[in-house]
N, C-alpha and C positions, 0 to 999 in steps of 0.2 A: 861333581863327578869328574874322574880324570879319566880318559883313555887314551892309551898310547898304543901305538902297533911297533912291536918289538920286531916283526917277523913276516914277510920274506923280505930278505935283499938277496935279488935274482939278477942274474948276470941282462936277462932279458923281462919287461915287462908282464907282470901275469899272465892277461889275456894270451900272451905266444904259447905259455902249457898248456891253457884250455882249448888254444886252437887247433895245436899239434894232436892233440888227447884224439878231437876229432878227425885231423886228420889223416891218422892212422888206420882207422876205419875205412880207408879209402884206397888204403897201402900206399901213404903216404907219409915216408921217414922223416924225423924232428931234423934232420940236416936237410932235407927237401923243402920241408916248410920253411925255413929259413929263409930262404930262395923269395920263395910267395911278393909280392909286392904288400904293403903292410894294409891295405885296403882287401885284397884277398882276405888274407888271413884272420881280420877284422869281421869279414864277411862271414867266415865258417862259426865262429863265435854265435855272431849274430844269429844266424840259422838255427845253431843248436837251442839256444835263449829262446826264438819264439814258437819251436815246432816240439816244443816242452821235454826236449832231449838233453835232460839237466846233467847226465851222469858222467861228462867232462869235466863241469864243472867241478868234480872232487878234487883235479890234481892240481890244484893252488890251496893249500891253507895259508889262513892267516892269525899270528898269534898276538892276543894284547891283554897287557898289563892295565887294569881297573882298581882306582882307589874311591875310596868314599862314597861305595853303594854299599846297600842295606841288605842284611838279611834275608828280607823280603824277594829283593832281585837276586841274590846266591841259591833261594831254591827256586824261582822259575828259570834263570838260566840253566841249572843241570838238567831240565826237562830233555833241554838236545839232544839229543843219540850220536853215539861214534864223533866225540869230543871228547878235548881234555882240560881237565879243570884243576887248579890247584887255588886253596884258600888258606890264609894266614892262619894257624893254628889259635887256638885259646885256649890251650892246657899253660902257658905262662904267665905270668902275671905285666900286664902290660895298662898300657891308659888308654882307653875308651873316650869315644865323642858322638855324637850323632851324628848320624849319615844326612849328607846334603838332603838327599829326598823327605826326608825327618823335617830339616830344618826348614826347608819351605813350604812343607805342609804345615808350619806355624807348633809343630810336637814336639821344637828342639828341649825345652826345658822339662818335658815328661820324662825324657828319654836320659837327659840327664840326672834325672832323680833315683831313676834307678841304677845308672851307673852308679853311682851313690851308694847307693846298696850295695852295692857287686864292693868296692872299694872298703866299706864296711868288714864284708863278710870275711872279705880277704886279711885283712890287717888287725883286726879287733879280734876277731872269732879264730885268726888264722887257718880257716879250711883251705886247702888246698886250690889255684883259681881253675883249675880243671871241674870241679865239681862249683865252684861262686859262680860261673860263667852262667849256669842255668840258672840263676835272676836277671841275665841280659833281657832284653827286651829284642827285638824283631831289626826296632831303628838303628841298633849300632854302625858304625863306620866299619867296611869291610875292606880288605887289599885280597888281589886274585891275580890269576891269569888263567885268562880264556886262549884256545887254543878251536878254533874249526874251519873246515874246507869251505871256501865257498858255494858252494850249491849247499852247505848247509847255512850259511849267512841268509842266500837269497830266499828258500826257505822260512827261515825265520821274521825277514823280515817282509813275508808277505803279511803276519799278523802281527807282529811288533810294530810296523810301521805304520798300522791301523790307528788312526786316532781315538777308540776305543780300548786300548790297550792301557795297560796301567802306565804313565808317567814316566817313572823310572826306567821302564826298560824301553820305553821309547825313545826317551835321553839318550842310552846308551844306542841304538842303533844307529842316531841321528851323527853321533860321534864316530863309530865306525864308517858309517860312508864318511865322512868329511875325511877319515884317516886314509882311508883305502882310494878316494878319488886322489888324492896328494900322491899317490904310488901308481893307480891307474885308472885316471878318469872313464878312460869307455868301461871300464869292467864297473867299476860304482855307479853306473846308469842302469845296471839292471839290478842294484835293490830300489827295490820300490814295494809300496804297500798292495793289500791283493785287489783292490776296486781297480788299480791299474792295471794291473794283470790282468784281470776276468773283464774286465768294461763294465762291472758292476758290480753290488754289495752282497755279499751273501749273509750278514750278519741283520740278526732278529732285530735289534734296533740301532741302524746306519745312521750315519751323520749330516747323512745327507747331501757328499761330496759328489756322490756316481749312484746311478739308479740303482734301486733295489731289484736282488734275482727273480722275484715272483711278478714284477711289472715288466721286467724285461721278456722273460720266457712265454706272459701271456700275452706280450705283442708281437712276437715272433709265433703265436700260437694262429692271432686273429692276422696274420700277414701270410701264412700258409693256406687256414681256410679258405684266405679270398683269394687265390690264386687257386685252390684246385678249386673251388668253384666255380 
């Protein structure tokens, strides 16, 4: 899998829009903020991050170009809301491979068989490959570009970054932070998966990195009784 971040090259650091976003809120102008000492401004970030006042976070997107994911990961990524997506077309006739995540699941020669077919239909039967593409299979190699704000990144990867989470799309988040800390480390410190968020697992069967929600809540249940007792 490749990911690349196309998008933003800002005159200033991310985190300064997210900062300004908020501190406008306060009547305070993005030429004010500027002013800020960069640990201030750093600070109003932070604040919005932990008191779950996400909706600064919108005015940074970032856009990236992803090759050689699958199928599979092009329909759970469109699940995002208010993003934008663009995917390589297959109404033309072009050459197929399997997608990395194919290939390490040890599928790659399945998935080849059926390109196979797609090839076939295409050249022998000559049907048009708009209509052979539906004998693709799921594992084909995909090229995209992904387009979303960050507070929908963070979002995302509160469950993406779950180690429950399928594979591939955890690949890709793991790539996205490394791309976005390259641009701005403090603001790539707050994707994180949601056990570190919450201080704990809210999924039915956890991995067992951070406690489970129903062990946490009934100690905090039996730490109440024995105080108002």
């Amino acid at each position: 899998m490749i990911v690349k971040l196309i998008s933003p090259e800002t005159e200033y650091p991310p985190y300064v829009y997210v900062g300004s976003a908020a501190a406008i809120t306060r009547g305070v102008t993005f030429d004010e903020f500027l002013k800020w000492l960069e640990e201030k401004q750093k600070g109003i970030v932070k604040q919005c991050y932990d008191s779950g006042h996400w909706s600064v976070f919108e005015f940074v997107t970032f856009d990236f170009e992803v090759q050689n994911v699958s199928r599979v990961f092009e329909t759970q990524a469109v699940r995002s809301r208010l993003c934008s997506y663009e995917w390589e077309s297959g109404r033309h006739d072009q050459q197929y491979r399997p997608a990395d995540a194919a290939e390490d699941a040890g599928l790659g020669k399945h998935i080849t068989y059926h390109i196979t077919d797609y090839d076939a239909v295409v050249q022998d039967e000559w049907t048009p490959a708009e209509l052979a593409r539906y004998v693709l299979p799921q594992g084909v190699a995909r090229k995209g570009r992904i387009c979303r704000n960050f507070r929908n990144l963070m979002e995302t990867a509160l469950n993406r970054m779950c180690s429950k989470t399928q594979q591939e799309y955890r690949e890709f988040m793991r790539h996205v932070k490394e791309a976005i800390t390259e641009r701005d480390p403090f603001l790539a410190d707050f994707l994180v998966p949601k056990c570190k968020w919450y201080g704990y697992c809210n999924e039915k069967d956890g991995c067992g990195a951070a406690p489970h929600k129903g062990n946490v809540f009934s100690a905090y249940k039996l730490y109440n009784d024995s105080v108002e007792s």
